[in-house]
C-alpha positions as CSV (number, residue, x, y, z in Angstrom):
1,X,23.7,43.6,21.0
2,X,24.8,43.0,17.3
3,X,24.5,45.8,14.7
4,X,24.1,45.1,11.0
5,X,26.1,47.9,8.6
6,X,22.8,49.2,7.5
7,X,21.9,49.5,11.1
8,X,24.4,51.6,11.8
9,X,24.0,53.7,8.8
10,X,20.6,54.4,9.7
11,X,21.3,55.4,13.4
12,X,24.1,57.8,12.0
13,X,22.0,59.5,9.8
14,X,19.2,59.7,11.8
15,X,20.7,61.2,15.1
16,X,22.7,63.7,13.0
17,X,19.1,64.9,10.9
18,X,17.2,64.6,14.6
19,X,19.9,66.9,16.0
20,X,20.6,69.4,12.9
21,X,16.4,69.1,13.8
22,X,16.8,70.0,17.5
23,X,19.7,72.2,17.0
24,X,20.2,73.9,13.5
25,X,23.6,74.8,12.7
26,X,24.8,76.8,15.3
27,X,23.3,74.7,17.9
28,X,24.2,71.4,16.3
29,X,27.3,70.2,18.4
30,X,25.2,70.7,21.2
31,X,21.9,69.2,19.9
32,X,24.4,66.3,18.8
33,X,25.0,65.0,22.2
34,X,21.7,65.6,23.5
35,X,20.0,63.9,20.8
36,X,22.8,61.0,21.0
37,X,21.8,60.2,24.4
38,X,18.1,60.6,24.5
39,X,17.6,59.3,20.8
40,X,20.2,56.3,21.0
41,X,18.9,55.3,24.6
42,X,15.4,55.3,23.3
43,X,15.7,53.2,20.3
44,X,18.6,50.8,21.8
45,X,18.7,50.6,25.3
46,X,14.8,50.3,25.5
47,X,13.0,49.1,21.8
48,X,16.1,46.7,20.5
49,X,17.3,45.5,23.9
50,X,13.8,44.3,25.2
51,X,12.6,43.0,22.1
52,X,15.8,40.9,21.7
53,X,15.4,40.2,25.8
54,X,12.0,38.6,24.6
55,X,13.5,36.7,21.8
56,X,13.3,38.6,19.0
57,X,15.8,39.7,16.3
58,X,15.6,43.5,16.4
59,X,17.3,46.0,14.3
60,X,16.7,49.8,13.6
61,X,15.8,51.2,10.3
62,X,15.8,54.5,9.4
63,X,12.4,55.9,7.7
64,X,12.9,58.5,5.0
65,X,10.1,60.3,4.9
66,X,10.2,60.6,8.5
67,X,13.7,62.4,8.0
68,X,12.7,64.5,5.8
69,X,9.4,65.8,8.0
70,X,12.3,66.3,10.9
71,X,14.0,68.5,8.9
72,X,11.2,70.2,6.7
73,X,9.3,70.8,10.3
74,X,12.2,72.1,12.3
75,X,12.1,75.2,9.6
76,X,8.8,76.1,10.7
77,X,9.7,75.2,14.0
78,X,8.3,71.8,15.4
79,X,9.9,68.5,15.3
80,X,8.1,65.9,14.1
81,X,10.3,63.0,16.0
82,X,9.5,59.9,13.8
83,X,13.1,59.2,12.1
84,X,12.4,55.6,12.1
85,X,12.3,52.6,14.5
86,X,13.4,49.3,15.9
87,X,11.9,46.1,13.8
88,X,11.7,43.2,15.4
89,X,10.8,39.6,14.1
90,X,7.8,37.5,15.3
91,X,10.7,34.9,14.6
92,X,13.5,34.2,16.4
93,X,16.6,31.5,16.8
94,X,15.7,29.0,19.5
95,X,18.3,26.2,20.0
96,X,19.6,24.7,16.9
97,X,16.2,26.0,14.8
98,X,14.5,29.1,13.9
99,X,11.1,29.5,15.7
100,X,7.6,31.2,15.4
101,X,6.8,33.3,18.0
102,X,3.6,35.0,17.8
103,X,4.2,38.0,20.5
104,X,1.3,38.9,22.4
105,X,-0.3,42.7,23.0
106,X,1.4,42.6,26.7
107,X,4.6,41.7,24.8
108,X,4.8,44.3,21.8
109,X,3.0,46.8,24.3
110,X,6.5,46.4,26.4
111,X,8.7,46.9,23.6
112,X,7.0,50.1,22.6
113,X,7.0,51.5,26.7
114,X,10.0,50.7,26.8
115,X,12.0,53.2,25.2
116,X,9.6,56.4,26.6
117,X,10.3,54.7,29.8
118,X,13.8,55.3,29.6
119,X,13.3,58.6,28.2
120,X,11.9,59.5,31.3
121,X,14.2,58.2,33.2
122,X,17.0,60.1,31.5
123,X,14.2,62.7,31.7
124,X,14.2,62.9,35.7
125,X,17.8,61.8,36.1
126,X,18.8,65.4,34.2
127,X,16.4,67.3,35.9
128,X,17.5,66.5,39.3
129,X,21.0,67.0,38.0
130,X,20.4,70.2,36.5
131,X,18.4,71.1,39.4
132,X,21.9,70.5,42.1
133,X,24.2,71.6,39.3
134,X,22.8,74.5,36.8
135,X,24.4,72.9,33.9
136,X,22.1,74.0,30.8
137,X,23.3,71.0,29.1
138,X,21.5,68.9,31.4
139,X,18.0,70.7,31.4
140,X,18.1,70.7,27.7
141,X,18.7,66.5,27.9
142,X,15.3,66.4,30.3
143,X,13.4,68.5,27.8
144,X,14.3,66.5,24.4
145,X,14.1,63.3,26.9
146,X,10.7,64.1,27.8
147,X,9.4,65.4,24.1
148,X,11.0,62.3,22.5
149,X,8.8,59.9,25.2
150,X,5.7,62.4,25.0
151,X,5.9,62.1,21.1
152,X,6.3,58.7,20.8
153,X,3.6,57.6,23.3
154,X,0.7,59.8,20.7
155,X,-1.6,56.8,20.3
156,X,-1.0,57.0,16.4
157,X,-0.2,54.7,14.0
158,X,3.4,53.2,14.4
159,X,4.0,55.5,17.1
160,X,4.7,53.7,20.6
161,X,1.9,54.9,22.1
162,X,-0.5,53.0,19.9
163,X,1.1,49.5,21.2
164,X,1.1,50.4,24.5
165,X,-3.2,51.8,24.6
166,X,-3.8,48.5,22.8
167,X,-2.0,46.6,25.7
168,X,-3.2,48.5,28.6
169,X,-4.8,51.8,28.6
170,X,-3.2,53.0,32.5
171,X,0.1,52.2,31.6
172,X,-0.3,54.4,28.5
173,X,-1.9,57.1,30.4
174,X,0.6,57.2,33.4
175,X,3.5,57.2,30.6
176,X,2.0,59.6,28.4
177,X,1.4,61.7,31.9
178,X,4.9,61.2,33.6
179,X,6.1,62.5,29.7
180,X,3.9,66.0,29.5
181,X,4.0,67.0,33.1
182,X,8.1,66.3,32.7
183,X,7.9,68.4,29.6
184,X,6.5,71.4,31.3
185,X,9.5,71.3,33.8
């Protein structure tokens, strides 16, 4: 994976505002490497690495406003998880020329699963470490894991949830399921 400077910028800046979110001050070290894992794996290891797996250029922007909801909300006590989100092209370098490739619902409906899907597999991984170990650390990881896929798969707007419904409606619901009842754990 390549990162632009203005990539990394915005994934900075949007794990420490998700995690002063999470977190607050006193909780913020904590809420750091929680976030860092759930929020980075989300966005990198499932949105940017699938869409550039399917030959897309893919980066991550930060979105403002989004930000600023995070941190307005978490005063009142809800975080509104929407810092911003992996772009990808509907062009992309093939061989010695740059190519159009119209991606189809099945394909954008993958890219959006797939960073819930690894939210609940971080999810279940810390629960059933938690569960042999009692490390709070761990149990806090599987709730944010969970919210973070249960948030994103809301069939709203640019939410992930909205590309997956459009692709197919049973994989949305089993995700959006897996999320909640992992939540309530």
């Amino acid at each position: 994976m390549k990162f632009s400077q203005t990539e990394v910028r915005d994934i900075i800046v949007s794990t420490a505002i998700l995690a002063f979110a999470f977190g607050g001050i006193n909780g913020f070290p904590e809420a750091l490497m929680v976030v860092g894992i759930a929020f980075l794996s989300h966005e990198l290891l499932g949105h940017k690495l699938v869409a550039q797996r399917l030959g897309a250029e893919a980066e991550y922007r930060a979105w403002p406003t989004g930000l600023l909801i995070a941190l307005a909300g978490s005063l009142v006590g809800f975080v509104f998880a929407a810092p911003g989100a992996v772009y990808f092209s509907q062009t992309a370098r093939g061989g010695f020329a740059w190519t159009v490739h119209r991606f189809s619902k099945k394909e954008v409906g993958m890219i959006g699963l797939a960073g819930p899907v690894v939210n609940i597999a971080i999810g279940i991984a810390s629960f059933l470490l938690f569960s042999v170990t009692s490390i709070s650390l761990l149990a806090r990881l599987a709730s944010i894991s969970f919210f973070l896929a249960f948030f994103n798969l809301l069939p709203f707007g640019p939410l992930d949830g909205q590309k997956v419904m459009q692709w197919d409606r049973r994989i949305w619901a089993t995700a959006i399921g897996l999320s909640a009842v992992g939540y309530l754990f």
